[in-house]
C-alpha positions in Angstrom: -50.4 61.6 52.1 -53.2 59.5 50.4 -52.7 55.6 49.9 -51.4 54.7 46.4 -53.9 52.2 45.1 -53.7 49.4 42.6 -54.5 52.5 40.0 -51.8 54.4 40.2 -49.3 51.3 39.4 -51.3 50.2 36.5 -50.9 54.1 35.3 -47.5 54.1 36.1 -46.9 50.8 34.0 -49.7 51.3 31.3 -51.4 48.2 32.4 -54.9 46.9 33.9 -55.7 47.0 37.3 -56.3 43.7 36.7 -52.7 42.5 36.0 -51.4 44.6 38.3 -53.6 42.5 40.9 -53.0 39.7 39.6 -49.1 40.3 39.1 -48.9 40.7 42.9 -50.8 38.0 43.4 -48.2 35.4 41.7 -51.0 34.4 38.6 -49.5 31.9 36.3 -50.9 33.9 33.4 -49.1 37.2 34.5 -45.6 36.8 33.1 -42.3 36.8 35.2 -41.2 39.9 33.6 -44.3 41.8 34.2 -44.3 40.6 37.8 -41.1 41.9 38.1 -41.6 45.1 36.9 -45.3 45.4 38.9 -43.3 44.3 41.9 -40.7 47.2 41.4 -42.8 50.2 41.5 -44.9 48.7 44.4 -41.7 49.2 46.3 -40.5 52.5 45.0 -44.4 54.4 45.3 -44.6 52.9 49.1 -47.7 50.5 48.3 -49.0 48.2 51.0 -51.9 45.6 49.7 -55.6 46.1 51.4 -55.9 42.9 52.5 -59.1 43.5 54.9 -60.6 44.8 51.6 -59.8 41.8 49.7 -60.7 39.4 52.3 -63.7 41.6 52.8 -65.3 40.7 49.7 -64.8 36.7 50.1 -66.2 37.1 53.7 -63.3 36.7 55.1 -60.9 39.6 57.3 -58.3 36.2 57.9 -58.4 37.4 61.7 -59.0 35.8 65.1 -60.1 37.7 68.0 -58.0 36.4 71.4 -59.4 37.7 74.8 -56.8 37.1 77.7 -57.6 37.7 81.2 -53.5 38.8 82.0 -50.8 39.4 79.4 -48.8 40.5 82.9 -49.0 35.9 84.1 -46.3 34.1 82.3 -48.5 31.1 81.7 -50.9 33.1 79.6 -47.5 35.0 77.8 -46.7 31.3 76.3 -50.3 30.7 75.4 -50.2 33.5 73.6 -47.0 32.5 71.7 -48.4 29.3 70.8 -51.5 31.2 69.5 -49.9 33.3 67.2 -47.4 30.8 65.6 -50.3 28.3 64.6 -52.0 30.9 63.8 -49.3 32.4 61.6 -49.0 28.9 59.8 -52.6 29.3 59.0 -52.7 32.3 57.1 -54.4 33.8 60.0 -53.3 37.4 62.6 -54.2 37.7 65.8 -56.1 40.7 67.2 -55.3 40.6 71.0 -57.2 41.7 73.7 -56.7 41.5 77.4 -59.5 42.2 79.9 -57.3 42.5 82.9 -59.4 40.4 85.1 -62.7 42.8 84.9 -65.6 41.4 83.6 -66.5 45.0 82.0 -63.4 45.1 79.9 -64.0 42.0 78.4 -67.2 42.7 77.7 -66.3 45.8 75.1 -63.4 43.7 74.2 -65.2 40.9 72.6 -67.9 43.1 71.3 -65.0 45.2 69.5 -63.7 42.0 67.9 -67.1 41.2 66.8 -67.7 45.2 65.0 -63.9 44.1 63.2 -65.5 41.3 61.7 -62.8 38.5 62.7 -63.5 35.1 61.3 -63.4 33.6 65.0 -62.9 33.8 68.7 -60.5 32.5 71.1 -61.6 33.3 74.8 -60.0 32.8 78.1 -62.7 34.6 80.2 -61.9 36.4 83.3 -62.1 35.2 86.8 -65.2 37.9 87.5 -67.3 37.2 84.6 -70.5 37.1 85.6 -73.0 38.3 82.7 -72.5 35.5 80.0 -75.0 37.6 78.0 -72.0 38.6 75.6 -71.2 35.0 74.5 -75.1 34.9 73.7 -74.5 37.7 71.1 -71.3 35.7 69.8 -73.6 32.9 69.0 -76.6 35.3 67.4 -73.2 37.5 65.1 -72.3 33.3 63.9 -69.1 33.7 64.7 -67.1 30.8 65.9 -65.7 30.4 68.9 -63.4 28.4 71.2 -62.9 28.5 74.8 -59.5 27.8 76.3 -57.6 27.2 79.8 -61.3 29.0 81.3 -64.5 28.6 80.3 -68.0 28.5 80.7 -69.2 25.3 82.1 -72.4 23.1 80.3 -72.5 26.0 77.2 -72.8 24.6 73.8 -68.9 26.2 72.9 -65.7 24.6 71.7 -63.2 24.0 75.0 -60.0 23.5 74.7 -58.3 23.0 78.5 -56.0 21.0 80.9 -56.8 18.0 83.2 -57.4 20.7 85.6 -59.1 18.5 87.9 -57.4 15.0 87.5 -53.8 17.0 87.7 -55.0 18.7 91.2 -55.6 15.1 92.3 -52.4 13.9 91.7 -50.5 16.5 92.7 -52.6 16.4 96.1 -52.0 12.4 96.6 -48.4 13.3 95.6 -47.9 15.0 98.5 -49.8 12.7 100.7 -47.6 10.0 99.8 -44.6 11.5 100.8 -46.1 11.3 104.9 -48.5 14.4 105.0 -51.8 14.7 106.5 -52.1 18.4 106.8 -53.0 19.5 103.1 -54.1 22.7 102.2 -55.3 24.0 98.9 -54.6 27.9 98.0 -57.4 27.8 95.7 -58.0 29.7 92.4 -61.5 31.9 91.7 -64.0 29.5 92.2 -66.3 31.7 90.0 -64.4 29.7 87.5 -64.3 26.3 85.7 -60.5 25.9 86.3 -60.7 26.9 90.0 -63.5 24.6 90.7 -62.3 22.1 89.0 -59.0 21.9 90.5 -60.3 22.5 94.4 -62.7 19.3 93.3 -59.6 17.7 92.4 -57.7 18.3 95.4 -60.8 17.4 98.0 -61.3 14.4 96.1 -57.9 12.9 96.7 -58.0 14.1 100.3 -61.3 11.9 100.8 -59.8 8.7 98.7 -57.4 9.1 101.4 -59.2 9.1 104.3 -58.1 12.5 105.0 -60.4 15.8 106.5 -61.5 18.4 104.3 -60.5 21.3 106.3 -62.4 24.6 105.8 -59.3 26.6 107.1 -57.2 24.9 104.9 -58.9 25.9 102.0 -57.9 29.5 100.9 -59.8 31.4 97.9 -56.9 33.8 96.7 -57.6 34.2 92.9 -55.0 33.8 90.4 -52.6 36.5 91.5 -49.1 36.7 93.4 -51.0 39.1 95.9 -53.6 36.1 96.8 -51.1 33.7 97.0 -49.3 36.0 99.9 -52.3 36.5 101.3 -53.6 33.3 101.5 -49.9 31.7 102.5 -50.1 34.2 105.5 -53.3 33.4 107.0 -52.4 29.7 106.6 -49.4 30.5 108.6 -51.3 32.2 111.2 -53.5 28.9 111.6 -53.2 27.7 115.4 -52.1 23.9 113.6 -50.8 25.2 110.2 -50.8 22.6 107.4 -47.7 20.6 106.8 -47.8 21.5 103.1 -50.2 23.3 100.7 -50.8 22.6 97.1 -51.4 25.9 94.6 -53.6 26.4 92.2 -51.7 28.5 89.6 -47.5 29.8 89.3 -48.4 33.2 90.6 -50.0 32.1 93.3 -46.8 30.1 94.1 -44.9 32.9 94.3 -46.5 34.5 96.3 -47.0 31.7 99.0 -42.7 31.6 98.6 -42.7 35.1 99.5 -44.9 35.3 102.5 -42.9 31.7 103.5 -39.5 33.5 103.1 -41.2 36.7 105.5 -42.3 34.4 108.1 -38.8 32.8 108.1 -40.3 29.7 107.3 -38.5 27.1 104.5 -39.2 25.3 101.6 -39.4 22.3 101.9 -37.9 21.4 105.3 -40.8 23.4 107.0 -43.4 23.2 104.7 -43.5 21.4 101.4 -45.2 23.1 98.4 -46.7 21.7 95.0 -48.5 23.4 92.5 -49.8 24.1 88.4 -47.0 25.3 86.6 -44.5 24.4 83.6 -41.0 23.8 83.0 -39.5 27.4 82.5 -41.5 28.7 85.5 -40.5 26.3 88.3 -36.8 27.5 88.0 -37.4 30.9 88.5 -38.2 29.9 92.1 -35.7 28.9 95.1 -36.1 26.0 95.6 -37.6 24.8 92.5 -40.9 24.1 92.3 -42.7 20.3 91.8 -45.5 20.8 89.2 -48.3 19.1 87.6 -46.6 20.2 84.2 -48.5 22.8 82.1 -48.2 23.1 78.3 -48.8 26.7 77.8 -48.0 26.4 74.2 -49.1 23.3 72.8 -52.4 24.5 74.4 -52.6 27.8 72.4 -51.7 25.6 69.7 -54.6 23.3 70.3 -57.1 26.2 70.4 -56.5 28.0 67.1 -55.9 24.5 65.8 -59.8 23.1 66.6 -60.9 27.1 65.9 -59.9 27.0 62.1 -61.2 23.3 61.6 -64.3 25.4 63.2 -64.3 28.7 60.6 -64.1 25.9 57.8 -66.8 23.6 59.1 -69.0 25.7 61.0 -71.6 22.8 61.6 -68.4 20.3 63.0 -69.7 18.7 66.5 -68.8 20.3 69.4 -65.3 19.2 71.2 -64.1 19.5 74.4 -60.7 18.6 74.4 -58.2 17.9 78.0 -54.8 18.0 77.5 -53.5 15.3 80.2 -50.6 16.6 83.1 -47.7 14.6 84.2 -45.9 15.4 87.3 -42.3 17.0 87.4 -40.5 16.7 90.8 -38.0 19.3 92.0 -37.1 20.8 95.4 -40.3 22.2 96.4 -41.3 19.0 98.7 -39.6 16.2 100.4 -40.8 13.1 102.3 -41.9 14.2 105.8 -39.1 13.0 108.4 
């Protein structure tokens, strides 16, 4: 069945195409009555309004591209939700991508995004990226773009992220203070900002402390629940394991709980535990988790927040904005006996 067009209510009615647009549109000059009627036989012929062609011919679509590296991780789930109500608020939709991790993916994501024409870009790039060529052809196609949670270090881009590495330090001197010396760090990709930043974090408040910086205690597991087993069980196999171990991410929690409950070891009297996470994570996990406390939200907020100021000012200084952390204590950890 072909789409019924503007035309076909202004035959129906025996009016312009014009008022008919216009009627939809709420004009002042278009009379209530009219509106009502144009209104009424928009329903009953089943038409929907072109918006892309409208916003087509102001140069606008009034669409963000978003490129997530996991829709699967809770964390990015809420970022996602703060995304699209800011967004929502703006007049704007979100086209979602996810690139699953693999630097190929994202690649034809974002280059999609960019063939649709959307007024901007909102990228969280994978933990494998590699080629930054692609941002390169952002930047030649003018469209605007903001990085957020990850992104590409020194590059000329709008960043939008956490106090990845000043909430690693804390959360590592936390658990020094309560009596440990043993520290290790599951650590996140270190082929990215975030999981560079936040093993800088935790090696820095080792050495304030006059503590080692322990190779073996220093795991590279990704962001996943898999690396976070993984890493949790060779730290367990360690000859003198660590007393306590600080994580870079929530999955990675997990999965250092799991391979913890298989080794019949517990939380916290045998080893205490403190990673990245936010409030309506930590309870999902026995005993509850103490976190440097992430904002999921209020970050995707932030992001399509400085990205519109962007579309509407494309020549606005560049910012790089760092959301600050504040600890939350649960069960995870207690002061070594």
């Amino acid at each position: 069945m072909s789409r019924v067009r503007l035309e076909d209510i202004a035959k129906i009615l025996n009016v312009s195409k014009v008022t008919v647009s216009k009627a939809l549109r709420d004009y002042p000059d278009i009379s209530e009555e009219m509106k009502k009627k144009v209104h009424k036989i928009a329903q009953e012929v089943g038409y929907t309004p072109n918006f892309i062609a409208r916003n087509l011919s102001a140069h606008k679509t009034n669409t963000i591209g978003l490129v997530i590296p996991d829709v699967s991780n809770l964390y990015f789930s809420h970022i996602i939700h703060g995304i699209i109500d800011y967004a929502s608020e703006c007049n704007y939709q979100i086209i979602l991508t996810v690139s699953r991790e693999n630097e190929e993916i994202e690649k034809n994501n974002i280059l999609t995004l960019i063939s649709m024409r959307v007024d901007g870009l909102l990228i969280s790039i994978s933990q494998n990226a590699q080629n930054l060529n692609i941002i390169e052809m952002v930047k030649h196609a003018d469209i605007p773009l903001v990085f957020f949670d990850r992104h590409i270090e020194n590059a000329d881009y709008h960043v939008v992220e956490e106090d990845n590495f000043g909430g690693a330090f804390k959360a590592t001197e936390y658990i020094i203070e309560q009596g440990y010396t043993r520290v290790a760090h599951l650590a996140g990709s270190l082929k990215t900002s975030i999981g560079r930043a936040r093993k800088a974090g935790y090696e820095a408040a080792l050495e304030k402390n006059n503590l080692p910086i322990r190779d073996e205690y220093i795991y590279e597991c990704g962001f996943s629940k898999e690396g976070g087993f993984a890493g949790m069980n060779q730290l367990l196999s360690l000859s003198d394991p660590p007393e306590a171990v600080f994580t870079v991410c929530g999955p990675v929690s997990v999965g250092a709980y799991d391979s913890a409950k298989e080794h019949n070891i517990k939380i916290p009297q045998d080893i205490g535990i403190v990673g990245f996470g936010f409030s309506e994570f930590t309870n999902l996990l026995t005993p509850p988790l103490t976190i440097m406390s992430e904002q999921p939200k209020i970050l995707g907020q932030s992001a399509v927040e400085l990205l519109v100021k962007t579309i509407d000012n494309p020549s606005a200084k560049v910012q790089h904005i760092i959301q600050p952390l504040n600890l939350e204590v649960h069960g995870s950890i207690i002061p070594k006996q």
